[in-house]
C-alpha positions in Angstrom: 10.3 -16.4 -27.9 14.3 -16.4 -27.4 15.8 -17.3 -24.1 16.5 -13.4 -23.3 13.1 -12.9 -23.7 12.1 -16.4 -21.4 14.4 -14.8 -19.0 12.8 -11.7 -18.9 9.3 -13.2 -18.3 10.3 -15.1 -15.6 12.1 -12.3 -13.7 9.4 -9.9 -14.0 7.1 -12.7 -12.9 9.3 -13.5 -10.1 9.4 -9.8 -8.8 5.2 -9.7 -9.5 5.0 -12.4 -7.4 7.3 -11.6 -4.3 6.0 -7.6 -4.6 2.3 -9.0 -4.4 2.9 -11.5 -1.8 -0.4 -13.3 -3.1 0.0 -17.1 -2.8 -2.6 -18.1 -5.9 -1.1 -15.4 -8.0 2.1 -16.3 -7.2 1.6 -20.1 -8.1 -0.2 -19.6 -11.4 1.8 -16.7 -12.7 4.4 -19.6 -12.5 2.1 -22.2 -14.1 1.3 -19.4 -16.8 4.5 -19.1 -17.8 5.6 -22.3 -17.9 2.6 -23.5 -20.2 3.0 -20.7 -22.5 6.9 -19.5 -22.7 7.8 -23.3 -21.2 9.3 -24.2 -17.6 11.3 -21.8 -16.0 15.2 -21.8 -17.5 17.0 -22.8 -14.6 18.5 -26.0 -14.1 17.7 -25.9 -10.0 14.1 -23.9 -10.1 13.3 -27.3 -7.9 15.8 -26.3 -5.7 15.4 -22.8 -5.6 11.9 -23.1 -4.7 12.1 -25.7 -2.2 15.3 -22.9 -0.5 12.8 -20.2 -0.6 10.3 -21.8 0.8 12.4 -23.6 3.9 14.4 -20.1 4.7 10.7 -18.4 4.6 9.5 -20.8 7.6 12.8 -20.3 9.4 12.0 -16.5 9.6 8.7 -17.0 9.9 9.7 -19.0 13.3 11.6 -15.4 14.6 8.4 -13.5 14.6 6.9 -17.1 16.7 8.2 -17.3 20.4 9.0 -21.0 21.6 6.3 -20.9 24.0 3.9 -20.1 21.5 4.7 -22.8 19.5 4.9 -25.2 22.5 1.5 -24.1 23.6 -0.2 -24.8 20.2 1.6 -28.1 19.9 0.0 -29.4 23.0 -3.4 -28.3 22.3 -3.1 -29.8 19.0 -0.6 -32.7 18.8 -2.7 -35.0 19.6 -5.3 -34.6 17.2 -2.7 -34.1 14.6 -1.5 -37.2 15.2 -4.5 -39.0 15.0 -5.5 -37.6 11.7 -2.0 -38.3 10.3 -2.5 -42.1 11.6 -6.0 -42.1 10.1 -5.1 -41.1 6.2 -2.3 -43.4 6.3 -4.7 -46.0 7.4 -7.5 -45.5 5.0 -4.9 -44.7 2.7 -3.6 -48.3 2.5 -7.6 -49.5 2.7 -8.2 -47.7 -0.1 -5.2 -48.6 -2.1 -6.8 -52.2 -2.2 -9.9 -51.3 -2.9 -9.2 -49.2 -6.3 -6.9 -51.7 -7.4 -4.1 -49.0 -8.3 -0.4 -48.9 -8.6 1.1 -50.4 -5.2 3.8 -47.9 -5.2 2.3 -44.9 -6.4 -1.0 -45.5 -4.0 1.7 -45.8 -1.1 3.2 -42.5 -2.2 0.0 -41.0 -2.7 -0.4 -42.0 1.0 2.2 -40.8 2.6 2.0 -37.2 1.0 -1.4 -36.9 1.6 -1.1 -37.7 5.0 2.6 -36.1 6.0 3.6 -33.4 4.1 3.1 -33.7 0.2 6.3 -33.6 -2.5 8.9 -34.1 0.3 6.6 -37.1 1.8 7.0 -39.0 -1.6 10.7 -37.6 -2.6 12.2 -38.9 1.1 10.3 -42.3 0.4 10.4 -42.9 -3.2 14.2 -44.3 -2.6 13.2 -46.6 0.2 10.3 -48.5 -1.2 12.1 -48.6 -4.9 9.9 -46.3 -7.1 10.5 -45.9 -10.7 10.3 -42.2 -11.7 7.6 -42.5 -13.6 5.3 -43.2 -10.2 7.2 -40.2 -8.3 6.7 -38.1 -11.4 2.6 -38.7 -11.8 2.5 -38.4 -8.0 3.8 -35.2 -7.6 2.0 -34.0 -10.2 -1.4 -35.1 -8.7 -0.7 -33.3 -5.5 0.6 -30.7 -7.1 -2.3 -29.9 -9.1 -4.4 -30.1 -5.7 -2.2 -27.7 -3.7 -3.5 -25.3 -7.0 -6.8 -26.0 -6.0 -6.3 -25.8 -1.9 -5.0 -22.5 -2.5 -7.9 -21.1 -4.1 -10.3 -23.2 -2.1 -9.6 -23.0 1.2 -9.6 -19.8 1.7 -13.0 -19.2 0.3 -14.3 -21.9 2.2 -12.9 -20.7 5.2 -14.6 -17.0 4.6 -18.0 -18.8 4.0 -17.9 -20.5 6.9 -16.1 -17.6 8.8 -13.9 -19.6 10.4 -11.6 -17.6 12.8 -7.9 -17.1 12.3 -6.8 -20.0 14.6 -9.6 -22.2 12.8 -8.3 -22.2 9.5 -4.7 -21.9 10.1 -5.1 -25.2 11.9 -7.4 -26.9 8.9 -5.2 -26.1 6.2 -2.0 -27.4 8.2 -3.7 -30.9 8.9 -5.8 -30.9 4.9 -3.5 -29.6 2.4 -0.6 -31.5 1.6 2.5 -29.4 0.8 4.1 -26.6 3.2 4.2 -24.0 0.5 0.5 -24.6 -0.1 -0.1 -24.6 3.6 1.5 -21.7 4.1 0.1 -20.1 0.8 -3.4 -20.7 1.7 -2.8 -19.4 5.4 -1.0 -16.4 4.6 -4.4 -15.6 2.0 -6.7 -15.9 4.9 -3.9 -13.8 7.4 -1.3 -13.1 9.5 -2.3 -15.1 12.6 -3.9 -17.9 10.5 -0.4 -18.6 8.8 1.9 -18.8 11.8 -0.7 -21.6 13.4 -0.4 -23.5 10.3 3.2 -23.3 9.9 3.6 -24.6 13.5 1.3 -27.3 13.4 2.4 -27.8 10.0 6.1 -28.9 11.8 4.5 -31.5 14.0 3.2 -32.9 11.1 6.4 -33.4 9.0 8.2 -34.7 12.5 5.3 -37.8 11.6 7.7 -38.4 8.5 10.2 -40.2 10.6 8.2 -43.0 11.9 6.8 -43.6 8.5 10.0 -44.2 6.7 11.5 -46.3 9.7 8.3 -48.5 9.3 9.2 -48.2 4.8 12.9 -49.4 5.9 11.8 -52.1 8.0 9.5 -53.2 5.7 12.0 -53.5 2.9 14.2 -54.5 4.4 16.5 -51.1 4.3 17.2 -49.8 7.8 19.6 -47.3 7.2 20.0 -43.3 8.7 20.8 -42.7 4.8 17.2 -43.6 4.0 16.0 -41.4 6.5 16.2 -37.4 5.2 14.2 -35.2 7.8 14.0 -31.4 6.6 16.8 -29.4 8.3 14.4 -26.7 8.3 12.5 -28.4 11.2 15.3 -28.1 13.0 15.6 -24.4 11.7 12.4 -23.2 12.7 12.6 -24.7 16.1 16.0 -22.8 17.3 14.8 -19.3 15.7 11.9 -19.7 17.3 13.7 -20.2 21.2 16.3 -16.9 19.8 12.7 -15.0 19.2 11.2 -15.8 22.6 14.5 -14.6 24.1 15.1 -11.6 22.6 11.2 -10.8 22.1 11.2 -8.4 19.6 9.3 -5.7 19.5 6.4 -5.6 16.6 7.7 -3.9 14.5 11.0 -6.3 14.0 8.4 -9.6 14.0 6.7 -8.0 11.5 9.6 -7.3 9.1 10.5 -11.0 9.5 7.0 -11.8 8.5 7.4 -9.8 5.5 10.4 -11.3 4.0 8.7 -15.0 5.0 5.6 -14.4 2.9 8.4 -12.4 -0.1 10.0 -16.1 0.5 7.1 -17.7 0.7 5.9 -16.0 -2.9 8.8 -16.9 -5.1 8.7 -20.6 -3.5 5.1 -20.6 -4.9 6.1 -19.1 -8.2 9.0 -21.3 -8.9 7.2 -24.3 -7.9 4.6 -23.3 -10.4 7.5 -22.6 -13.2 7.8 -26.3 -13.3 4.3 -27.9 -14.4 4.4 -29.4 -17.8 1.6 -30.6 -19.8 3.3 -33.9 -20.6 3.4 -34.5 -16.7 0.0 -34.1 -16.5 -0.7 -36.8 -19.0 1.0 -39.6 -17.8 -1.5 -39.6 -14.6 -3.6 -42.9 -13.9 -7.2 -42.1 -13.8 -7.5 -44.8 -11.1 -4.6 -42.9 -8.8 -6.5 -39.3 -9.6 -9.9 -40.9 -8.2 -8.0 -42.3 -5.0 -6.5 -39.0 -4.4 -9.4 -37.6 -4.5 -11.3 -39.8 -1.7 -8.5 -39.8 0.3 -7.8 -35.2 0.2 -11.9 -35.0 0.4 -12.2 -37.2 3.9 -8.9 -36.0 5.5 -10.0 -32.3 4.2 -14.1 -32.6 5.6 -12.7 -34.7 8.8 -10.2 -32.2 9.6 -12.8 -29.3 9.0 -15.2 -30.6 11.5 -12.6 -31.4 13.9 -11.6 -27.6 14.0 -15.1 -26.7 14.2 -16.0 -28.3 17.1 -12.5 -27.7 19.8 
């Protein structure tokens, strides 16, 4: 296939996936392509995605009043927290016990627990990992956002869990905010703007953990220390929506071009998977992962089962 004809695919894929606004479709039509016609021909897909994806849950925040958001933080926080504390806990208990890669298990940790690929990018500096470790990381969670995406929402049908229910699960069990946001905007509307709030809190956790890296190595330093802007982002659009309270009709043309944004994230993150990524993966590091998604996924299940 030339490169006109790589471009091609990838724009009409592109346009499929922000037209359907399907988060699984969108993420393996990217995957598709990228294993068949090889990884997207763009030198910043990585950035492009991860832009798409932060400007979608800055929009996202107009059509989500302040008070709303304030109001499901305090319901929540606390429990969000805890769980949070509790993977990075058993994280490091478990690291011992499988006898993996030091680095890579603390990675795995901290995405697991925070928030995924940008977990492991903002630490990977701090504690001194090779790219190698970052690279087989990533790939491991990225392989079971794919599979959070798909699963989730069935699960969540099964079990008829109600809007609130599994927008709150997938924003505490699954590890990146595309996937979160993927998986919620599958099961609807309502069920994606409680994960993407409580999917916030759960990135602010990001700040004690490097602080704690930095001490630990030794490397105190605010340059160490890269918080999404987006955080920020969401949290000021959401005060200008409260104030202005738009009428229905505006909130949901924001939420349209959110889950558009939200769908081309999906797809270019997808673009990038390579079959050489996938087989540079410890099996050691997979089985860890594993453990570690299943008890944060089934505790975090329950917990919304039962408030």
């Amino acid at each position: 296939m030339t490169k006109t004809h790589t471009y091609i695919a990838y724009l009409m894929g592109a346009g499929l996936a922000i037209y359907s606004q399907q988060a699984a479709l969108a993420l393996f039509l990217g995957i598709g392509l990228a294993l068949t016609v090889g990884p997207a021909p763009l030198n910043d897909a990585s950035r492009l995605s991860r832009g798409a994806l932060q400007s979608g849950v800055v929009i996202l925040g107009l059509a989500l009043p302040f008070r709303e958001v304030v109001t499901l933080g305090s319901a929540n926080g606390a429990a969000v927290s805890v769980m949070v504390l509790a993977t990075l806990v058993s994280g490091l208990i478990l690291l011992k016990l499988v006898r993996t890669d030091d680095v890579s298990g603390k990675l795995l940790t901290t995405g697991t627990a925070v928030c995924g690929g940008t977990a492991v990018a903002t630490l990977a500096p701090v504690i001194k990992a090779e790219n190698q470790q970052v690279a087989q990381t990533l790939t491991i969670i990225f392989v079971l956002n794919g599979i959070a995406i798909l699963l989730f929402p069935a699960i969540g049908h099964a079990l008829d869990l109600s809007q609130q229910q599994f927008g709150m699960w997938a924003a505490v069990a699954i590890h990146d905010t595309s996937s979160v946001v993927g998986a919620a905007a599958a099961y609807g509307d309502e069920a994606l703007t409680t994960a993407a709030t409580l999917k916030i809190l759960r990135i602010l956790w990001l700040i004690p953990v490097i602080i704690v890296a930095s001490y630990s190595m030794k490397r105190i330093s605010a340059n160490e220390i890269r918080i999404p802007l987006f955080v920020a982002g969401f949290i000021i659009v959401s005060l200008i929506g409260g104030y202005f309270q738009f009428d229905g009709g505006v909130t949901s043309l924001f939420s349209l071009i959110s889950k558009s944004l939200f769908g081309l994230a999906l797809f270019l993150v997808g673009s990038q998977m390579s079959l050489e990524s996938l087989k540079t993966i410890c099996p050691r590091l997979i089985g860890m992962a594993l453990v570690l998604w299943s008890a944060l996924s089934i505790s975090s299940l329950y917990w919304v089962t039962t408030v």
